[in-house]
Structures are given as structure tokens and as C-alpha cells.
C-alpha positions in Angstrom: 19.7 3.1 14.9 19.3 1.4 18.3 17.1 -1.4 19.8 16.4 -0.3 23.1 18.9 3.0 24.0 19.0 3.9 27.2 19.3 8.0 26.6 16.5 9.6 26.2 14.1 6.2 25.7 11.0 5.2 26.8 11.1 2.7 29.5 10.8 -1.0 28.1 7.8 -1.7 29.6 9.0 -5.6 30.9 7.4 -5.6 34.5 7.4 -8.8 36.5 4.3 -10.0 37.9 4.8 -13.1 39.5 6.3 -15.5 36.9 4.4 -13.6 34.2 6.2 -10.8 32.2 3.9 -7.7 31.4 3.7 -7.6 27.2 5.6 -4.2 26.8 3.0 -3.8 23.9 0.0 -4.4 26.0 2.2 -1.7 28.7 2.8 1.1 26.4 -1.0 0.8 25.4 -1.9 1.7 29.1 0.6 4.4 29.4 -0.9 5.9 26.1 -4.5 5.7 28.1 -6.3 2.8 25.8 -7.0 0.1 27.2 -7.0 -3.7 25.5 -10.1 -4.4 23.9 -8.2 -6.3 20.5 -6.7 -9.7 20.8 -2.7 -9.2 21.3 -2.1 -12.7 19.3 0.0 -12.0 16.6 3.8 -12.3 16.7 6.3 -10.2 14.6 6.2 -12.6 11.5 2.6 -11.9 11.4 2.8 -8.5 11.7 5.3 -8.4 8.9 3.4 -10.8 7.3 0.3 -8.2 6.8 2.6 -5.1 5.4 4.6 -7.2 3.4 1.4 -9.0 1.4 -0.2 -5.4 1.3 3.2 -4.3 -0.6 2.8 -7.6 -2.4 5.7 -7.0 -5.5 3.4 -9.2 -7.2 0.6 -6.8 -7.0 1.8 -3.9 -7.8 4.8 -4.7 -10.6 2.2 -6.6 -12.6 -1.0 -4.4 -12.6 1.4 -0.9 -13.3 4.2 -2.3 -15.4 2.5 -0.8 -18.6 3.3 2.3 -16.9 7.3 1.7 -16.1 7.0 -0.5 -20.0 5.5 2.7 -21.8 7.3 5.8 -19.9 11.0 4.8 -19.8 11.2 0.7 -20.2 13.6 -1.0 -19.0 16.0 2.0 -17.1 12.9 3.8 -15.5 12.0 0.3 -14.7 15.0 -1.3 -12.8 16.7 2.2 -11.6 13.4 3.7 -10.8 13.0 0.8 -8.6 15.8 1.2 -6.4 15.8 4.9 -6.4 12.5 4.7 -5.3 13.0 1.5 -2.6 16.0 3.7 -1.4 14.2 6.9 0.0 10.7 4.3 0.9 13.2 3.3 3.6 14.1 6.8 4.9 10.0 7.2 5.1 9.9 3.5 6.4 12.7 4.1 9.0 11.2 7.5 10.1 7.6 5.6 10.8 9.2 2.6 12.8 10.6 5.1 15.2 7.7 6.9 16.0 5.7 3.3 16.0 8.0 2.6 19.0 7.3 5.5 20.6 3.1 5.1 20.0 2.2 1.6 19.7 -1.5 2.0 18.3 -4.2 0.6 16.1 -4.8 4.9 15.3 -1.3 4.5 13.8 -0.5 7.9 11.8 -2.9 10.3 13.3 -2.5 9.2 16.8 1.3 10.0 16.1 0.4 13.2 14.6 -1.7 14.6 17.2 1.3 13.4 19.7 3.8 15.1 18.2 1.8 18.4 17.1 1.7 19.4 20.7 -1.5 20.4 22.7 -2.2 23.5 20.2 -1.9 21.6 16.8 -3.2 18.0 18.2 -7.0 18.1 17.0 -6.4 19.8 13.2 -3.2 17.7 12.7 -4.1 14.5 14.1 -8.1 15.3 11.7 -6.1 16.1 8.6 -3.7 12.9 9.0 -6.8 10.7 9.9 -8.6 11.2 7.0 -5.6 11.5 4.3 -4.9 8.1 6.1 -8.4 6.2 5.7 -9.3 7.9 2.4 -6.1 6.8 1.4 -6.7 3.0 2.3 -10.0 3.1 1.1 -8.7 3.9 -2.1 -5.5 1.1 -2.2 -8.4 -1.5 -1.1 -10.6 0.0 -4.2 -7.3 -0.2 -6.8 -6.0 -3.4 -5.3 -9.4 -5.9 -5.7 -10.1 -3.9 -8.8 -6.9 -4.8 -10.3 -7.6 -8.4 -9.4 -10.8 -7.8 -11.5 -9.4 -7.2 -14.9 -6.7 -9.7 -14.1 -9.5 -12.0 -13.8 -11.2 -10.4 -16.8 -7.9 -11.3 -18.8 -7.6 -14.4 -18.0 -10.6 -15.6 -18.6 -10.0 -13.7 -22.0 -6.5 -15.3 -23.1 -8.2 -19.0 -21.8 -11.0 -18.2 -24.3 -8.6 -18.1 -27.4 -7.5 -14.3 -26.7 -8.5 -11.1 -28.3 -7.3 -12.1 -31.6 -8.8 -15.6 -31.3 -12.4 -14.5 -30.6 -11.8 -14.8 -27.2 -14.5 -13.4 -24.2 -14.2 -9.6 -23.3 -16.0 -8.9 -20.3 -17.6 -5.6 -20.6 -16.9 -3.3 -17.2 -20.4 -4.0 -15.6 -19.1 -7.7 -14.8 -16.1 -6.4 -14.1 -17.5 -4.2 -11.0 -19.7 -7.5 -10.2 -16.1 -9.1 -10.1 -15.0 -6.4 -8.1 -17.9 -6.6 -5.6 -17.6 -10.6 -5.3 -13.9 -9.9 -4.1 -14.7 -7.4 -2.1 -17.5 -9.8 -0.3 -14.9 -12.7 0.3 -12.7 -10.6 1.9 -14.9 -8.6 4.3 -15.9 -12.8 4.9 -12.4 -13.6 5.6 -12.0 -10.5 7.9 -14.8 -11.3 9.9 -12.8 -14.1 11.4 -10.7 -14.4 14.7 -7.8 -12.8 14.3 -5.7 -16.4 15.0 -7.5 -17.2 11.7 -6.6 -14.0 10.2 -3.1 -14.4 11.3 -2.7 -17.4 9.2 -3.7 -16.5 6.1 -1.3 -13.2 6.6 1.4 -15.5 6.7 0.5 -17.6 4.2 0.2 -14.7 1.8 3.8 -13.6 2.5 4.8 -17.1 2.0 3.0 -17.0 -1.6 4.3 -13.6 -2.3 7.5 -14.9 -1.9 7.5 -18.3 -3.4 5.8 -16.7 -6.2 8.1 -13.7 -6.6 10.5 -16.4 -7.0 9.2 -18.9 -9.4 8.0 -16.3 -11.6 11.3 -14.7 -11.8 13.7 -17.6 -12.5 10.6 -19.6 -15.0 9.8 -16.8 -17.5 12.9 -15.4 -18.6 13.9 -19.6 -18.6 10.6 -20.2 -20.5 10.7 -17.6 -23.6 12.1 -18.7 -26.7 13.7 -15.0 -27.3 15.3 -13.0 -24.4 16.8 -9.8 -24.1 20.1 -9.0 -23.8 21.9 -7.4 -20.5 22.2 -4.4 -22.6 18.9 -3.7 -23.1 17.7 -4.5 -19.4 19.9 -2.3 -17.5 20.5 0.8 -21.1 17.1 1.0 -22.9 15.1 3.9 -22.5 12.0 4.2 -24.0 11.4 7.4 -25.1 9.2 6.3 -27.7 5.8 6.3 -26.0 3.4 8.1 -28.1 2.7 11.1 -25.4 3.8 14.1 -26.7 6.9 14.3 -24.4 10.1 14.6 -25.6 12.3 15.2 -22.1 13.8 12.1 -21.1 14.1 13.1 -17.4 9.9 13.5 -17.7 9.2 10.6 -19.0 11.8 8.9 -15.8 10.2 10.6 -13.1 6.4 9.3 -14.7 7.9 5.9 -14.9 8.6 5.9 -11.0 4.7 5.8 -10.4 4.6 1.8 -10.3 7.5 1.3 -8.5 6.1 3.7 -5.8 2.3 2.9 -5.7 3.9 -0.9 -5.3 5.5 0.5 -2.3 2.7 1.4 -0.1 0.9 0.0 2.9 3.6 -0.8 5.0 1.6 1.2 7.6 -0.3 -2.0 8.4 2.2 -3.2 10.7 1.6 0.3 13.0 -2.5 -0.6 12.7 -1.6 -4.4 14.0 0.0 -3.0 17.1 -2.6 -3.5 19.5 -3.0 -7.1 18.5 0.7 -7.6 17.9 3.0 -8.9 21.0 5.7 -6.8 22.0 4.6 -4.2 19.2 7.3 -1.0 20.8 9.5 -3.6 19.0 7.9 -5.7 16.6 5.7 -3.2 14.8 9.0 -1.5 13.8 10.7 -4.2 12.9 7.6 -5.4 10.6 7.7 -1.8 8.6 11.3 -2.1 8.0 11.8 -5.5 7.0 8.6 -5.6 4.9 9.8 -2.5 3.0 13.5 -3.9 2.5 12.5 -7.5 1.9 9.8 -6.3 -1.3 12.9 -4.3 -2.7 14.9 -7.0 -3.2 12.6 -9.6 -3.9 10.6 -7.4 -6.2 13.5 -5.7 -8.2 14.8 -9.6 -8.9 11.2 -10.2 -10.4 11.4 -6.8 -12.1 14.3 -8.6 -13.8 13.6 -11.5 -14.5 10.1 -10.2 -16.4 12.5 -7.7 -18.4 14.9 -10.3 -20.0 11.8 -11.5 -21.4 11.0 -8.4 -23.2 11.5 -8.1 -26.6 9.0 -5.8 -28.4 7.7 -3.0 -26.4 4.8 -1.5 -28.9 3.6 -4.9 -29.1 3.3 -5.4 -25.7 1.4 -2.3 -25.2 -0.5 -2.8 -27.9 -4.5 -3.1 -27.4 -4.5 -5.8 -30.4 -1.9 -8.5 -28.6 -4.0 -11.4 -27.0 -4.2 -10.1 -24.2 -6.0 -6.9 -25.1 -2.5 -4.7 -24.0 -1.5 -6.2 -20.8 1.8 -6.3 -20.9 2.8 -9.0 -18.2 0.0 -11.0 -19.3 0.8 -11.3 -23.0 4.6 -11.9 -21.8 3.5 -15.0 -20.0 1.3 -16.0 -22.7 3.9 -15.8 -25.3 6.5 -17.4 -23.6 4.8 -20.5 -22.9 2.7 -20.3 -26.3 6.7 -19.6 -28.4 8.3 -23.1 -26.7 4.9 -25.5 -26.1 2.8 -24.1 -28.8 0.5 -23.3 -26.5 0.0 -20.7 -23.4 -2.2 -22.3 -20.9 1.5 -22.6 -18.6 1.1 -18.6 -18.8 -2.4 -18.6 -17.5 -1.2 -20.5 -14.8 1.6 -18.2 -14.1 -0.9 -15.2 -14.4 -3.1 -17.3 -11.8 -0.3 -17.5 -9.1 -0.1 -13.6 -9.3 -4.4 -13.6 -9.2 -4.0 -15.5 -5.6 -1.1 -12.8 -4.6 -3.7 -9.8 -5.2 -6.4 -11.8 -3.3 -4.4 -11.8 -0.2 -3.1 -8.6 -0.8 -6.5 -6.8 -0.7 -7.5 -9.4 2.1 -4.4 -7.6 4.5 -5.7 -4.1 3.4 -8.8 -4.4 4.2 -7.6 -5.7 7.6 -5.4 -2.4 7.8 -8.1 -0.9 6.3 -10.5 -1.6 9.3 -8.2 -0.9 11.9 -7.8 2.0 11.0 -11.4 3.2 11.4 -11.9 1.3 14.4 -9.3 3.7 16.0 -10.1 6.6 14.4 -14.2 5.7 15.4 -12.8 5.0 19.0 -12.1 8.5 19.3 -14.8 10.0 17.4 -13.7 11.4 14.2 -16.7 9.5 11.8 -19.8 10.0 11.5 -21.5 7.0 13.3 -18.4 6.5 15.4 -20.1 4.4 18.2 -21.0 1.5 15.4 -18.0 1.0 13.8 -15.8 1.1 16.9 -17.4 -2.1 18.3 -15.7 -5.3 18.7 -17.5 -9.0 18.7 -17.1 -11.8 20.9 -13.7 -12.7 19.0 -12.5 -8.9 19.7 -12.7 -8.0 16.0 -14.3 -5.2 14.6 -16.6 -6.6 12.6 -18.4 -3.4 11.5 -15.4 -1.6 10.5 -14.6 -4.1 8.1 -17.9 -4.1 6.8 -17.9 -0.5 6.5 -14.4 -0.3 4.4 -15.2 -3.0 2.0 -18.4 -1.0 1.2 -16.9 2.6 0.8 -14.4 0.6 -1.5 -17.4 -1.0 -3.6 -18.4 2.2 -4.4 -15.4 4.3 -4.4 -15.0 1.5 -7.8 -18.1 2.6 -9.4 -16.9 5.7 -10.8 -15.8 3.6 -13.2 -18.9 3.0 -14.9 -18.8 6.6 -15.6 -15.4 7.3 -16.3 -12.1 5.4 -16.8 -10.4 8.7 -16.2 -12.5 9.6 -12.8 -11.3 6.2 -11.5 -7.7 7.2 -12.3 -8.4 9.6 -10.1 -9.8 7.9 -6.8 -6.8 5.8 -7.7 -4.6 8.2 -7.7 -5.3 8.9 -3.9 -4.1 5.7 -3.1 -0.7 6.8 -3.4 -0.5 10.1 -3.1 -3.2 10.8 -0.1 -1.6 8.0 1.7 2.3 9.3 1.4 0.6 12.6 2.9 -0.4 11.0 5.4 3.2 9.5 6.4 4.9 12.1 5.8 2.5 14.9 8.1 3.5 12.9 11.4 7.3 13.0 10.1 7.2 16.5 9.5 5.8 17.3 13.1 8.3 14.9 15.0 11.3 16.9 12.8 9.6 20.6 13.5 7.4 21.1 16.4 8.7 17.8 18.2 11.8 17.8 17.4 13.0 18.5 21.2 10.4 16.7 22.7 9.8 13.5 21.4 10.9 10.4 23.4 11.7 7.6 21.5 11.1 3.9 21.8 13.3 0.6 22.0 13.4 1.4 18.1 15.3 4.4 17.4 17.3 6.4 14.9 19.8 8.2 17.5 21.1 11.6 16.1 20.2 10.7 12.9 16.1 10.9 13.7 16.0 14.5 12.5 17.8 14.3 9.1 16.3 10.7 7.8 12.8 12.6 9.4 13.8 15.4 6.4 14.7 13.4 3.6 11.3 11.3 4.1 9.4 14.9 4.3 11.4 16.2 1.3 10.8 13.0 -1.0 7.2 12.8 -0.3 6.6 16.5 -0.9 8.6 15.9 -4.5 6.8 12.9 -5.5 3.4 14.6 -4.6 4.4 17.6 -7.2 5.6 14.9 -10.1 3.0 12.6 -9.8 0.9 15.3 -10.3 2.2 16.4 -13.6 0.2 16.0 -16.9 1.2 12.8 -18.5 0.2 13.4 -22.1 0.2 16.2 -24.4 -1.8 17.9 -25.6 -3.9 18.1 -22.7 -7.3 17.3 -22.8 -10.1 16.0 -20.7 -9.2 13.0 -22.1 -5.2 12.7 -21.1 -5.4 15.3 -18.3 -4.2 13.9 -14.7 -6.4 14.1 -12.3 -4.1 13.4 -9.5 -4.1 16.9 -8.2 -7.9 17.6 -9.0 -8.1 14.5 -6.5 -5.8 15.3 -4.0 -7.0 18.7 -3.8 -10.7 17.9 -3.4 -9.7 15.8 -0.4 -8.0 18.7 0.9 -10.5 20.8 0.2 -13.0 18.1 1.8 -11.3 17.8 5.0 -10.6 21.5 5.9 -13.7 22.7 4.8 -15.5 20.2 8.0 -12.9 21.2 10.2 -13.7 25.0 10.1 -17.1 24.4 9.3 -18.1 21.7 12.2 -15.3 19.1 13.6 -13.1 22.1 15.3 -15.8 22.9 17.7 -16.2 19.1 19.0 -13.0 16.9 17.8 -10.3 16.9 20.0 -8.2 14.1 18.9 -7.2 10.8 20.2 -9.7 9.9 23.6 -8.5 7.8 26.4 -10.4 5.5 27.3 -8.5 3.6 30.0 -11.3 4.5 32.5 -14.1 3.9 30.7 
């Protein structure tokens, strides 16, 4: 890969102007035919900072490792991890070079439509637009839900736990908990983006301090540890399913390691309010996807040599109602000090990581549909394209925390409908990386012009392992994950996914092909 080649690269954009250098950023943006209506104030750390808490390890290792726990343990759990991290940086790699190349808040579908050529741009760039949001909408929805019922269980396990008579909340406060998340952060987007900038980095600082704590203190806490053997040998197979093949269970024990490893698009919606961001949005994909491999699988560690008895810790009777992480923080403090308030704590410290994680992807979340309003792809696009006095767009943030809030209510009706508006999250959104991926490797693979950040010769065949893993995890996360199959066990994945497709084709032959034409300049305007 190469920072800044000189074949076959787009121009670096660095123009003097009197004593003042042109931000190549700001220069691209021009030559793309926006013009600079966001606040460019955020450096590459904060860019970074934003993917990075949106991956949040914390997040996403402790609200899915019932799923690594219960198909495979401890080898789906620490190889499934790297496997997974491995190919998440071909996908990672693939978007940094074409974020070089297209340097806006439209991100995905703004690439897509690029790189589909003239023919292709409108349906590629409408398909990709609205996997992309939908997709977002959804990660916001599982990510300040998840905060919910952690909230729900701690308040639980500080009561005297399930099997001390302790408070269950039923799921109608949990949506109010849901809602009063969602509130706080559309508050705390609402801000400058200085403001906003802060707390990003003070999120990835927590994630990481966290990440780090946690790992080292619980496996040092617990009375009884697992041995090496067991962490890196023991497969569960024993999960109560129906499914005997231990390569099935494997592949359905990848699911948290790769819904943990989403949003990383956040740094390509920052661009337009990121200095330099033909550089530094590339560089903030890449290193928040390689730092939240190492830094998570160490945590996935740590919480695995404190593993002892799986059924237990999937059981609905432990204290903590059959959250695993939660009851192994519990126990490990309740085992040594005879009592667990030290592992409510801990469980508290990953609470604050999930704030700030749904904090950055609602701020994703609304740049998203700023740029995709800007060129007229939602209904209403003239409202939620509008910036405030601080250049942020207030309504779009507005807007995405609401279509969240009630993307959540299908819960009230149905644990297993909510599975499947969850499952969107990271299958609709690996769609939508991998569509602009596949046209920059097919129809543009002559014709793109990369950026400072590029892949050289090797573009094309990272492009096709990123296209290839994304179409293999769409098919085995969409496999039935209990038999016998009923209404009860069946996944719903594809029933979701599907819909959406169905959704979004139907209004493009229906209306949006006769009057959406993809990404508008509006330099002149």
C-alpha cells in the first residue's frame, strides 16, 4: 500500500495560498463539486476516535458472548475472532482506498455511484444508500438497546439477583430505558462538533482503558480459572440446538466477533469535518479496525480464563438471569470478597463504553442522512439536510435517533422480530461495503484513480477477498440456528434482509428511477 503514489494518483491537493496551505480535505471536496457547509475541525485521532468507540470491543464482546459461549466456547471464540479481524481488514483496507479517492460525508453510496459509471450511478449508488442507513439505523437500535438490558441487569444483580428476589424489569421499562438513551444522545449530538470531538476521544480513551482493566482484573479476581487448555481446545458442542456438525456450530459462533466488528465506516462519514480526510479518513478505518483486534481478542482472553462452567453461565436461573459476562463478573468478585458489588462496578465501566458507543453511531448515523438528504434520496430531503449556526445537522440527528426508537419497539411484540431488525445491523451494513468494493474491482477496475492512500497492484485482489467474505458471511449468517425449525427458533436474518431488498427495488422501479439521479453537486448553489 502506498501513502501518496505518484502513478496513477490523485493529485494531493496541498496548494499555497499566501502563507496558508489549502486543507487537501477541504480540496478534494471542491473537485468532487460539494462545497463546505460542515465544520472541518476534527484531526485524525478524532476521526479514529469515532470508528473505534462505534467498534467498541467492549460493546460488542459483552452483549453477544452468549452467542460465541453457547455455539463453540472458547475455540469459536478466540479463533473465530482472529479469523474474522483477518478478512474485516481486507474489507477495511478496500474502504480506505476508495475513502482516499472520495472524501465525503455520503461515504458508501457516493463511492458506489462513482465507481458504477454513468449507466449504473443512480440504482447503485440508491441500493448502497439505503442498505447503508437502514443498516445504521439498525446498529444505533441494537447498540442503546443493549445498553438497556445491561442496565436492566444491573440494577437486577444490585437488587440481590434473580435468585435473591432481586428486580426484573419487565420489557416496557426496558424500551423507556431505551428511549432515555436514545434522548441523551440525540442531546449530546446536537452540540458543536469541537464538543462532539471530545467526547469521541474520550470514548476511545475508555474503550481502551477499559478493555484493559477488565482483561488483566477478572481472570486476577476469580477464585477458579481455567486452564490454557481449555481457552485455546474447548469446543462446545454441547449447546442444546439440535446441531451436531462442529463446523456449523463454528461458523454460528463467528456472529459476535463480526457484528462487534462493524461501523468503522464512521470515519468515511467524518470526512467532511475531518482535516486532511484523502489521508486521515483512511488511516482512521484501518487503525480502528486493527487496534479493536488486538485489544479486543486480549479481553476475549482474559474473560475466558475465567470460565469455568458453561451451562451455568447460560443458564436463565444464575443471578444474573443468563448473562454470561455479567454473572462471570459477579461471581468472581462474590467467590474472593463474599460479595459482588466489585462486578457491578466492572459491568458499569462496560455500561459507559456502550453509551459512547451509540453516542458515535448516532453521529455516523446522522451524517449519513445529511448526505444522502443533500442529494435527495429521502423523503423530506430539504429538512434533514440543514445545518445550524454550529454547522451541525441537527435534524438528521433528530431524525435517526427516532427511526431507532421505533425500529426497538418491535420488541414489544416479538423477541424474535427484534432479532430480526437486529440482524440488519450486520448483514445490511456488510452489503453495503462490500457493493462499492465490488464495482471498484468490476466495472471500475480500469478506471478508478486512487488517492494518497492506496493498495498498488494489490487493489484488485484484496477488492475480491472483501467481496467474497462478505457474500459468504451473508449466506451463513443466514442459516437456521436451531433445529427443529419453528417460528420460534427460525432465523429471520434472511426474511430481513430480503424485505429490505425487496423494499428498496420495489421504489426504485416503482418511483425513484424516474427522478433520483445520484450524488448532486452543489458547489454552485
Amino acid at each position: 500500500m502506498a501513502w501518496g503514489s505518484e502513478k496513477m494518483s490523485l493529485p494531493s491537493h496541498t496548494a499555497a495560498n499566501g502563507n496558508v496551505s489549502v486543507d487537501t480535505g477541504h480540496a478534494r471536496l471542491n473537485e468532487l463539486g460539494y462545497k463546505q457547509e460542515l465544520n472541518r475541525d476534527l484531526s485524525m485521532l478524532s476521526n479514529f476516535a469515532f470508528s473505534f468507540s462505534i467498534i467498541s470491543v467492549l460493546t460488542g464482546i459483552t452483549t453477544l458472548y452468549n452467542t460465541g459461549l453457547n455455539f463453540g466456547g472458547p475455540v469459536a471464540l478466540v479463533y473465530g475472532w482472529l479469523i474474522t479481524g483477518a478478512f474485516t481488514m481486507f474489507v477495511g483496507l478496500s474502504m480506505a482506498e476508495i475513502c482516499s479517492s472520495y472524501p465525503t460525508s455520503g461515504g458508501l453510496y457516493y463511492w458506489s455511484a462513482k465507481l458504477a459509471g454513468p449507466n449504473w450511478a443512480p440504482f447503485a449508488s440508491w441500493m448502497t444508500g439505503w442498505f447503508n442507513i437502514v443498516g445504521q439505523w439498525a446498529v444505533t437500535t441494537s447498540i442503546d438497546f443493549s445498553l438497556a438490558q445491561m442496565i436492566q441487569v444491573i440494577i437486577l444483580l444490585s437488587t440481590g439477583g434473580k435468585n435473591g428476589g432481586g428486580y426484573e424489569a419487565s420489557k416496557y421499562v426496558v424500551i423507556a430505558l431505551h428511549g432515555g438513551i436514545l434522548l441523551l444522545h440525540a442531546l449530546i449530538n446536537s452540540l458543536p462538533i469541537s464538543v462532539l470531538s471530545f467526547f469521541g476521544q474520550l470514548a476511545a480513551a475508555w474503550n481502551l482503558i477499559g478493555v484493559m482493566v477488565l482483561m488483566i482484573l477478572i481472570p486476577s479476581v476469580t477464585t477458579e480459572r481455567a486452564s490454557a487448555k481449555f481457552v485455546f481446545t474447548h469446543f462446545n458442542a454441547d449447546n442444546g440446538d439440535g446441531i451436531g456438525s462442529k463446523a456449523y456450530i463454528f461458523v454460528l459462533g463467528l456472529l459476535m466477533s463480526q457484528y462487534t466488528l462493524t461501523g468503522y465506516d464512521a470515519s468515511a462519514h467524518m470526512t467532511e469535518e475531518t482535516k486532511n480526510a484523502d489521508k486521515n479518513g483512511p488511516k482512521g478505518i484501518i487503525s480502528s479496525i486493527g487496534i479493536s483486534i488486538i485489544f479486543g481478542w486480549g479481553y476475549l482472553l482474559g474473560i475466558t480464563f475465567a470460565v469455568t462452567n458453561i451451562p451455568y453461565l447460560l443458564s436463565e436461573d444464575n443471578d444474573a438471569g443468563g448473562y454470561a459476562i455479567a454473572e462471570i463478573f459477579y461471581l468472581a468478585f462474590k467467590n474472593r470478597y463474599g460479595s459482588g458489588v466489585g462486578g457491578i462496578v466492572c459491568l458499569g465501566v462496560v455500561a459507559v463504553a456502550i453509551f459512547f458507543c451509540g453516542m458515535s453511531s448516532v453521529t455516523s448515523n446522522s451524517r449519513m442522512a445529511y448526505a444522502f438528504s443533500r442529494d435527495g434520496a429521502m423523503p423530506f430531503s430539504s429538512v434533514w439536510h440543514k445545518v445550524n449556526k454550529q454547522e451541525v445537522p441537527v435534524n438528521a440527528v433528530w431524525f435517526s435517533t427516532f427511526i431507532s426508537f421505533c425500529m426497538a419497539l418491535t420488541y414489544l411484540g416479538s423477541e424474535v422480530a427484534f432479532q430480526a431488525m437486529v440482524s440488519i445491523a450486520t448483514i445490511g451494513l456488510y452489503i453495503a461495503y462490500a457493493l462499492p468494493i465490488f464495482f471498484r474491482v468490476t466495472l471500475a477496475r480500469k478506471s478508478f484513480i486512487p488517492g494518497p492512500f492506496n493498495l498498488g497492484r494489490y487493489g484488485i485482489l484484496v477488492g475480491w477477498i472483501a467481496v467474497l467474505w462478505v457474500a459468504t458471511i451473508s449466506v451463513l449468517f443466514s442459516l437456521p440456528v436451531a433445529y427443529p425449525i419453528t417460528s420460534e427458533t427460525l432465523n429471520y436474518t434472511p426474511v430481513a434482509v430480503c424485505g429490505l431488498l425487496a423494499l428498496t427495488v420495489s421504489s426504485w422501479i416503482l418511483s425513484a428511477r424516474h427522478w433520483f439521479r445520484g450524488p448532486i453537486t452543489n458547489i454552485n448553489s
